[in-house]
Backbone as CSV, one residue per row, in Angstrom:
resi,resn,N_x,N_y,N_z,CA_x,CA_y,CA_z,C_x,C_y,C_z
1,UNK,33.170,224.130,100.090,33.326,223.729,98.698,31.951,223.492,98.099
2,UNK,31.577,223.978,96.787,30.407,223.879,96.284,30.513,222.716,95.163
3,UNK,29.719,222.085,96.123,29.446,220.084,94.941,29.096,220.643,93.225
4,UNK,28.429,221.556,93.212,28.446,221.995,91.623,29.308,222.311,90.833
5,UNK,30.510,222.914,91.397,31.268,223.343,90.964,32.835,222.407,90.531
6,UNK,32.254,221.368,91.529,33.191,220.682,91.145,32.731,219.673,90.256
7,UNK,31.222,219.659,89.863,30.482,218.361,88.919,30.591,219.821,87.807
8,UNK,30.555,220.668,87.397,30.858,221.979,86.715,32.145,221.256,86.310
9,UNK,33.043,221.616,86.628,34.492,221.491,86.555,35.096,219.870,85.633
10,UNK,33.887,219.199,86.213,34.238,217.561,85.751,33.515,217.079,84.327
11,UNK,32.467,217.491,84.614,31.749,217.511,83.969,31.676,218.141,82.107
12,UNK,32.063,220.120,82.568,31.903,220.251,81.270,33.442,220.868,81.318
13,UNK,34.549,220.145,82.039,35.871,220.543,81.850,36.411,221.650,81.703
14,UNK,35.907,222.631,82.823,36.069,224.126,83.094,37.817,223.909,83.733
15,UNK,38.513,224.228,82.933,39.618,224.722,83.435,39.941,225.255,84.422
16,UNK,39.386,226.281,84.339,39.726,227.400,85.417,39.093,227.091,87.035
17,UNK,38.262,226.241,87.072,37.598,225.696,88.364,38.229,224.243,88.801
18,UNK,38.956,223.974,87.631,39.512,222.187,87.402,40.726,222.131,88.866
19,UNK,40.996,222.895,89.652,41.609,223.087,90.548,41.063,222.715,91.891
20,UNK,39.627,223.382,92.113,39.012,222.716,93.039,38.816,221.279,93.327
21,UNK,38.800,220.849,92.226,38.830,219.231,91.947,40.319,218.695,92.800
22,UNK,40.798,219.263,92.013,42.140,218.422,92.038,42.223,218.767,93.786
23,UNK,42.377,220.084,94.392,42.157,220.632,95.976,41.349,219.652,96.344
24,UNK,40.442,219.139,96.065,38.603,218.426,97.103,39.300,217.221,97.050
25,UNK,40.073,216.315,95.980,40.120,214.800,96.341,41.984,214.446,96.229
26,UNK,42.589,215.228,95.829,43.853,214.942,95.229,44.214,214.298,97.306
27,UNK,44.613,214.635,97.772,45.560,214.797,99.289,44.452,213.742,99.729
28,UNK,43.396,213.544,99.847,42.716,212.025,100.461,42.545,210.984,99.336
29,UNK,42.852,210.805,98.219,42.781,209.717,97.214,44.285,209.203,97.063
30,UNK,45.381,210.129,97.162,46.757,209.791,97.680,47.169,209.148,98.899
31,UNK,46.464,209.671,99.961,46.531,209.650,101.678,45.966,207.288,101.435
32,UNK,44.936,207.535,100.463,44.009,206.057,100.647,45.031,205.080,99.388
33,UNK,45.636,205.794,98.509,46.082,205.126,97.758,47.747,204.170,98.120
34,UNK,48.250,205.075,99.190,49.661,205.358,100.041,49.311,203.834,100.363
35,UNK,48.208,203.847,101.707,47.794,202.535,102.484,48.110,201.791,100.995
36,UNK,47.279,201.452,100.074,47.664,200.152,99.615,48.689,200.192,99.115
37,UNK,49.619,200.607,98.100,50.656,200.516,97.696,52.221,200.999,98.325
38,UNK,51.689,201.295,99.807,52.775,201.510,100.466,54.096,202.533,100.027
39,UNK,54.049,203.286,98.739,54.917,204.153,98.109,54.583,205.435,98.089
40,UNK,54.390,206.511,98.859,53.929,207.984,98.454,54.207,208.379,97.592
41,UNK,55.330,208.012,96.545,55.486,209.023,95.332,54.735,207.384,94.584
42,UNK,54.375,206.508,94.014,53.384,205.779,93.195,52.305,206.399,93.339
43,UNK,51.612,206.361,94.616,50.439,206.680,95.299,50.471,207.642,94.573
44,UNK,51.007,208.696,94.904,50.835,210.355,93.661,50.695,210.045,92.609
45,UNK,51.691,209.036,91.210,51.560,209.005,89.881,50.376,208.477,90.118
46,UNK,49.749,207.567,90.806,48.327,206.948,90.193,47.584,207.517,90.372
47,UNK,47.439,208.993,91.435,45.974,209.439,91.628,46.347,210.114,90.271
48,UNK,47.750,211.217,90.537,47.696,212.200,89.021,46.914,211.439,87.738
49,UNK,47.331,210.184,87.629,46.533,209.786,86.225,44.989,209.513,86.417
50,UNK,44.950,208.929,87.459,43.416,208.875,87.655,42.619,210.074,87.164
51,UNK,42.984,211.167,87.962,42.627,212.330,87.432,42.712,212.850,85.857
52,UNK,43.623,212.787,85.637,43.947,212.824,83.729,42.913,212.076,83.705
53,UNK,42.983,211.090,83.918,41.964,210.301,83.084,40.643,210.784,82.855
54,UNK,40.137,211.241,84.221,38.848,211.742,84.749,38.919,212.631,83.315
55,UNK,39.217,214.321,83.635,39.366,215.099,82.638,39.224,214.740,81.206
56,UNK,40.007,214.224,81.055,40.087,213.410,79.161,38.657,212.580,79.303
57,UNK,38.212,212.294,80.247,36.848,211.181,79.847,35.761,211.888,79.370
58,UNK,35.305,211.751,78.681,33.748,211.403,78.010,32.786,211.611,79.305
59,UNK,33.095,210.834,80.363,31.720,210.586,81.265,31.688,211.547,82.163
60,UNK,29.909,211.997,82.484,29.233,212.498,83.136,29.328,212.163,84.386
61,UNK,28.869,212.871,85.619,28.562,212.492,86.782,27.127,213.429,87.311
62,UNK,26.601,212.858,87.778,25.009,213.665,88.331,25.153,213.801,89.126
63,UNK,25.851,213.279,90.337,25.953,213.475,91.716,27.302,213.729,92.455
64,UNK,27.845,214.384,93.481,29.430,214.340,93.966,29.578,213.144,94.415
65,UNK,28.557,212.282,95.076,28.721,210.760,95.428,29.316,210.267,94.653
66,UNK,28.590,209.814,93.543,28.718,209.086,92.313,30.711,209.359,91.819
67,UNK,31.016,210.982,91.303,31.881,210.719,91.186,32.971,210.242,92.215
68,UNK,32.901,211.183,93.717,33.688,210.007,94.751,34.414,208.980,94.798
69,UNK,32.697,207.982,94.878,32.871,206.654,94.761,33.832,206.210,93.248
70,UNK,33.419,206.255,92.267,34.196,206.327,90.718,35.749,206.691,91.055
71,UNK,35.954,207.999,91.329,37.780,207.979,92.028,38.432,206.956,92.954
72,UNK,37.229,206.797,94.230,38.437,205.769,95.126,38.285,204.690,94.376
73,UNK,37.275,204.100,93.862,37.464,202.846,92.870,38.273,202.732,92.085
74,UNK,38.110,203.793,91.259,39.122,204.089,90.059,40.793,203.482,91.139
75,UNK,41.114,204.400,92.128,42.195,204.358,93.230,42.300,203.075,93.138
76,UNK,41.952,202.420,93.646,41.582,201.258,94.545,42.170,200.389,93.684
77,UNK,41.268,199.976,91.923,41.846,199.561,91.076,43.101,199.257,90.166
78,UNK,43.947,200.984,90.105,45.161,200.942,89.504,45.882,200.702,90.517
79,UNK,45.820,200.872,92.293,46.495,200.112,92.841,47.234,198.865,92.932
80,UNK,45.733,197.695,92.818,45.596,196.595,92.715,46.243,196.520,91.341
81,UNK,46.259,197.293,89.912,46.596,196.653,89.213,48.367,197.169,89.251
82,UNK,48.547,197.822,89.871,50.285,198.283,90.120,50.805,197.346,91.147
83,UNK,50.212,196.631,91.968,50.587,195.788,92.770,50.969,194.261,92.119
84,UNK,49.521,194.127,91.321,50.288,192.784,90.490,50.763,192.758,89.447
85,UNK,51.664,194.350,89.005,52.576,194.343,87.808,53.433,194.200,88.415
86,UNK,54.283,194.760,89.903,55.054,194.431,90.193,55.427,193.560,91.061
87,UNK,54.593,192.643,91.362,54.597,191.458,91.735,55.051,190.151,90.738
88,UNK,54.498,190.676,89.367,54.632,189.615,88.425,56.758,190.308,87.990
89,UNK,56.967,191.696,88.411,57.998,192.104,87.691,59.151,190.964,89.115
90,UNK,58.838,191.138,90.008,59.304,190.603,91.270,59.729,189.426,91.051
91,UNK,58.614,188.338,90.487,58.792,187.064,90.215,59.643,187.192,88.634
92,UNK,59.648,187.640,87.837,60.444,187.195,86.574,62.105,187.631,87.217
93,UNK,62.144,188.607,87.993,63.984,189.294,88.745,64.046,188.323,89.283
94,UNK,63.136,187.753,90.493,63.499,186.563,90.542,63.744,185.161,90.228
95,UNK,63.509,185.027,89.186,63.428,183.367,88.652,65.072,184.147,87.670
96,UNK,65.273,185.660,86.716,66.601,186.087,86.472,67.730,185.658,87.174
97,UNK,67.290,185.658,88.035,68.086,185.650,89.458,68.836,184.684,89.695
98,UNK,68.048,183.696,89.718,68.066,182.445,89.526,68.846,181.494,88.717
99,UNK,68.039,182.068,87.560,68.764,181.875,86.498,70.399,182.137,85.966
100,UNK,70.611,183.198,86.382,72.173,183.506,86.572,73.005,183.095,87.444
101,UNK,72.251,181.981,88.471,73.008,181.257,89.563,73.716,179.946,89.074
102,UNK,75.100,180.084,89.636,75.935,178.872,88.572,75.283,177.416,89.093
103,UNK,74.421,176.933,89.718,73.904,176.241,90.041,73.059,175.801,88.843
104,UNK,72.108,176.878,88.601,71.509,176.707,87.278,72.294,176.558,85.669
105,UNK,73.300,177.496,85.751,74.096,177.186,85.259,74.123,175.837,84.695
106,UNK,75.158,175.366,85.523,75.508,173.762,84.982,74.237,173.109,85.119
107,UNK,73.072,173.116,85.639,72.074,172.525,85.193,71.706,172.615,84.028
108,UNK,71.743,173.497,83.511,71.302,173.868,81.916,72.467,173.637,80.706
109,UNK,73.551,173.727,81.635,74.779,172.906,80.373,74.418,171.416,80.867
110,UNK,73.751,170.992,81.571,74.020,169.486,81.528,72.515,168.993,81.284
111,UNK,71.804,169.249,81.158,70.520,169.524,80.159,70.784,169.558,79.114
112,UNK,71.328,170.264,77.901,71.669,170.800,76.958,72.415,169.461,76.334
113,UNK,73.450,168.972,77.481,74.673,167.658,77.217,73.635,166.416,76.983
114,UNK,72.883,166.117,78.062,71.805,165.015,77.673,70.840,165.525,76.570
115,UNK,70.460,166.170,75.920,70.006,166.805,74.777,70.698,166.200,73.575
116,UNK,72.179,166.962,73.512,72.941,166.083,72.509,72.801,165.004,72.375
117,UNK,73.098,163.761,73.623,73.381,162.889,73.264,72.199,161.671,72.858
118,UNK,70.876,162.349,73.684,69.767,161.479,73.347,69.861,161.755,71.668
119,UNK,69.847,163.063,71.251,70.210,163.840,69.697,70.892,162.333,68.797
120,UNK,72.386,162.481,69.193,73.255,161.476,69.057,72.899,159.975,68.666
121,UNK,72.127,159.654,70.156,71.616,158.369,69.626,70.599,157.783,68.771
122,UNK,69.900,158.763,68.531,68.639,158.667,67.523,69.665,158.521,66.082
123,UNK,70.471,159.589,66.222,71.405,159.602,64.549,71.718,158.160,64.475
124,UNK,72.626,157.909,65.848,73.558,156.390,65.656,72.389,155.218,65.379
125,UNK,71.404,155.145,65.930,69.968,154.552,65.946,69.750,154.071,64.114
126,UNK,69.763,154.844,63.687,69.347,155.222,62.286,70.417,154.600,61.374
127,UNK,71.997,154.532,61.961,72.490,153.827,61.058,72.569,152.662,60.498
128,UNK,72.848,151.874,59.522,72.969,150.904,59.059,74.026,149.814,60.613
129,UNK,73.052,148.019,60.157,73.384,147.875,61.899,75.005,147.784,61.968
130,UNK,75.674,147.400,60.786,77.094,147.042,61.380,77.496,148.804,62.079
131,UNK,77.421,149.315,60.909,78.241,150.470,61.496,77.973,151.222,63.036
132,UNK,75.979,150.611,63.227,75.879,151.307,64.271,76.311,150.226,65.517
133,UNK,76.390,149.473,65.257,76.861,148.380,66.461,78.725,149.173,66.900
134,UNK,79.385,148.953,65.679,80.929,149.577,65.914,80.858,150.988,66.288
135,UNK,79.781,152.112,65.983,79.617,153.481,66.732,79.762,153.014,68.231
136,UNK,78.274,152.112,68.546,77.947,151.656,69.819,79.145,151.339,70.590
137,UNK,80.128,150.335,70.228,81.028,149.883,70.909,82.182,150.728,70.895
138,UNK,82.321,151.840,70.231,83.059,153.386,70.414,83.121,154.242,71.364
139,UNK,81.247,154.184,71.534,81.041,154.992,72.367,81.437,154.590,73.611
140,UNK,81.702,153.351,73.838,81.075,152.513,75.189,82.889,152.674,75.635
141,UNK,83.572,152.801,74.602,85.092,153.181,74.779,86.219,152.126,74.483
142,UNK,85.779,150.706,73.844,86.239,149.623,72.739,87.384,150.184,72.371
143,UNK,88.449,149.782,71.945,89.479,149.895,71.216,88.853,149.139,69.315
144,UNK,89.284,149.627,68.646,88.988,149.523,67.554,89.125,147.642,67.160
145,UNK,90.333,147.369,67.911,91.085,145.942,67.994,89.990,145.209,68.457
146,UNK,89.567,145.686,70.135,88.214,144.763,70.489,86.965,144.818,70.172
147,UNK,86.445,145.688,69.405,85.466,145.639,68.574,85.509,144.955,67.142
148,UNK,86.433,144.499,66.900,86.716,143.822,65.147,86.835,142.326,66.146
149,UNK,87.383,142.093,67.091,87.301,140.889,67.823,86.084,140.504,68.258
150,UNK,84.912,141.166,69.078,84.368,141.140,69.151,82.893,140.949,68.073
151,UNK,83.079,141.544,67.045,81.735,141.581,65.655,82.500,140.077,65.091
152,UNK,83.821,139.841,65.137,84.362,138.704,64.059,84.738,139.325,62.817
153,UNK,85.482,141.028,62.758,85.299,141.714,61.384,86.743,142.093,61.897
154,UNK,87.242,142.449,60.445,88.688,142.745,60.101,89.069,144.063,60.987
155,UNK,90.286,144.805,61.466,90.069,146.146,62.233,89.792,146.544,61.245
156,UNK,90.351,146.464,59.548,90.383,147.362,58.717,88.654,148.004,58.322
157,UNK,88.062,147.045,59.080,86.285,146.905,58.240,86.031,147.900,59.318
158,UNK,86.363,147.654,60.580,85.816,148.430,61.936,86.138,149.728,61.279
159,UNK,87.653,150.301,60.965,88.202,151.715,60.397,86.837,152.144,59.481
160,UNK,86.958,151.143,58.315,85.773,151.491,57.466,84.276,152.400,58.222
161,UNK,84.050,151.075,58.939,82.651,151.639,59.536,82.691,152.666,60.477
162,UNK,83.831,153.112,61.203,83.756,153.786,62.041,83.749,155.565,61.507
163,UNK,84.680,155.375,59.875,84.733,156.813,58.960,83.282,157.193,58.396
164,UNK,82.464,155.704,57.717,81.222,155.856,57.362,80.164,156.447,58.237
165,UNK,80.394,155.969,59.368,79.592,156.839,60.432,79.445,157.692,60.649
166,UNK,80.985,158.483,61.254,81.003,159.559,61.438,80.837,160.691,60.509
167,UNK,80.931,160.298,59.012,80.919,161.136,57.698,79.078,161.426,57.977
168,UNK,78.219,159.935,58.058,77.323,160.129,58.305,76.665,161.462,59.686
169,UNK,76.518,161.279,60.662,76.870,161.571,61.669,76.921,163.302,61.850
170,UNK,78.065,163.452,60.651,78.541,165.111,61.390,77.670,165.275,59.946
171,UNK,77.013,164.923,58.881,75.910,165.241,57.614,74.492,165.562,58.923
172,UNK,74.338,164.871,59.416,73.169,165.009,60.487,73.076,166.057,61.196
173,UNK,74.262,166.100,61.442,74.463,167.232,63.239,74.494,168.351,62.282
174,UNK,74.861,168.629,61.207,74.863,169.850,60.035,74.056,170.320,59.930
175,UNK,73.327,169.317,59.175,71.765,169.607,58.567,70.577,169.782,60.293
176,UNK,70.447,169.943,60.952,69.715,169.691,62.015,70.312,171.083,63.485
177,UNK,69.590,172.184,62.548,69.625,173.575,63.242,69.788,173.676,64.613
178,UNK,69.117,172.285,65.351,68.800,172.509,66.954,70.353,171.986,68.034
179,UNK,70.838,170.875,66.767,71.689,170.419,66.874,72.811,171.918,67.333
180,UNK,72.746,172.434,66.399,74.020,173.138,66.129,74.039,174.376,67.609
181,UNK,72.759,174.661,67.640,72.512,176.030,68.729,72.886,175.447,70.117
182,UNK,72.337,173.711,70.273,72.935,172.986,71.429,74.327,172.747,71.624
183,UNK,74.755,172.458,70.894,76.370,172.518,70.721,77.313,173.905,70.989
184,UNK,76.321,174.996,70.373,76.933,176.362,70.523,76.704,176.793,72.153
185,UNK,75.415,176.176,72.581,75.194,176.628,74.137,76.767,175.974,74.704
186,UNK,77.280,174.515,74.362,78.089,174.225,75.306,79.579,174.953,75.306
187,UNK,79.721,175.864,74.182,81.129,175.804,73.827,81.127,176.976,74.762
């Protein structure tokens, strides 16, 4: 093989000699590319582009060393960088994976549930105190009877406060977008 002909060929992109090239390094830049990425048909797409690339480039070479070295590097490189694309593709299938496990699952509906309700209590937080005291003692699961016993207030006042609230309440959970998408996760 004549080293000119193939810096000829690379160089000022002789077609018709562009074969020798591809003959001189294609079958040992595949053979070296195989070892790292362990796939013979990858190993092939990456030298093929390497090569495209070569061709389409702009750059010179003065010596057959020079370009050589430049290919297995070039090699060497899109290896390494095909290795940690699909390494990173590896880890997102897996954490998918994961993610679709009913384990996670109900972790994330019950995430979502403590979401609401911290949500919830900030609203009830905010109300005026009678009404939020009679929310409070709603929540806690009071009968309407022992909460009007309990404040010293009529049931009829508890009814009162308990409609004012909630009128309040579902105005909040309305107006408050994050609210609504959390609620939609649980249904």
């Amino acid at each position: 093989m004549n080293e000119s002909r193939i810096l000829i060929a690379v160089n000022e992109k002789k077609e018709e000699i562009w074969e020798d090239v591809f003959g001189y390094y294609y079958a040992a830049l595949c053979s070296y590319a195989r070892r790292l990425v362990h796939d013979p048909v990858i190993a092939e797409d990456l030298v093929q582009d390497i090569l495209l690339y070569v061709w389409n480039s702009e750059r010179k070479f003065i010596r057959l060393e020079e370009l050589t070295n430049y290919l297995y590097r070039a090699t060497y490189n899109r290896s390494m960088m095909w290795l940690r694309h699909e390494k990173c593709k590896s880890r997102h299938l897996a954490r998918l994976s994961e993610e679709s496990n009913p384990e996670f699952d109900e972790m994330f509906v019950e995430t979502v549930r403590e979401e609401l309700l911290r949500q919830m209590y900030l609203y009830i937080d905010a109300l005026p105190e009678q009404q939020r005291k009679v929310i409070r003692m709603s929540v806690e699961g009071l009968s309407v009877n022992e909460i009007a016993e309990k404040l010293g207030i009529s049931v009829d006042t508890v009814k009162t406060h308990k409609k004012r609230s909630f009128k309040q309440l579902r105005g909040k959970f309305k107006e408050d977008v994050n609210i609504f998408w959390l609620a939609f996760f649980l249904s």
